[in-house]
N, C-alpha and C positions, 0 to 999 in steps of 0.2 A: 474894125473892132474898137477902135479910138475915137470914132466919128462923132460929131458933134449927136446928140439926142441918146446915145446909148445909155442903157440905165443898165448900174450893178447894185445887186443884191451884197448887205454886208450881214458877215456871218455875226454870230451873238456873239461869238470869242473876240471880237475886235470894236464890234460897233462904240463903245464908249471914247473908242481915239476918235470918235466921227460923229461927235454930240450926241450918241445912243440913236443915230439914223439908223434905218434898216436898207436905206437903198440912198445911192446917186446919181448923178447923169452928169455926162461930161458936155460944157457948155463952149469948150474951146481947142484946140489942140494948136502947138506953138512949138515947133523945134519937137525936141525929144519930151514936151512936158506938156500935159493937160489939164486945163482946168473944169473943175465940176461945181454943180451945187447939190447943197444936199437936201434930203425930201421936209415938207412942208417948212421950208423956211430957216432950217436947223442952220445955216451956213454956207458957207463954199469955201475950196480952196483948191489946191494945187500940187503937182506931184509927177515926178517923172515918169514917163510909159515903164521904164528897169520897176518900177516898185511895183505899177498897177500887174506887170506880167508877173513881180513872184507872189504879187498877194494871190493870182490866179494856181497857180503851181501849189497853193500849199491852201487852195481849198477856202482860205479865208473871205474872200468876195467870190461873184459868178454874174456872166453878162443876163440879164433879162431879157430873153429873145422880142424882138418888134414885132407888131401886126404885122411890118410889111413883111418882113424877113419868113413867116407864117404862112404868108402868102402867097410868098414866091417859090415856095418847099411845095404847098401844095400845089401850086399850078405845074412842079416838075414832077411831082407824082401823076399828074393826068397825063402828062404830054409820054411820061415813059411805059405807059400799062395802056 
């Protein structure tokens, strides 16, 4: 969930704490703290995994699922039917 490339969606109620981005990707993870940048160039910065998980809890970010992760859902949809 932390992994380097994941990208989150940030909600309109927050985005201007995050240069008015609509999305991040986290480009590090380090201990309990991840670093990201934010989309076209808006910045980067950093934050502990405690905050990315209550901002997920209350709804204000959300991960953006990966092609791979798309991928691999469908390929267990074939293998179980």
């Amino acid at each position: 969930m932390y992994e380097k490339g994941t990208e989150y969606q940030i909600s309109a109620n927050i985005n201007g704490n995050f240069n008015s981005a609509e999305k991040f990707t986290i480009v590090r993870k380090s201990g309990d703290i991840v670093q990201f940048t934010l989309e076209n160039g808006k910045g980067r910065g950093a934050m502990p995994i405690e905050h990315i998980q209550h901002l997920l809890k209350k709804n204000e970010i959300s991960i953006i699922p990966s092609k791979r992760s798309l991928l691999n859902e469908t390929d267990e949809e074939q293998q179980i039917g």
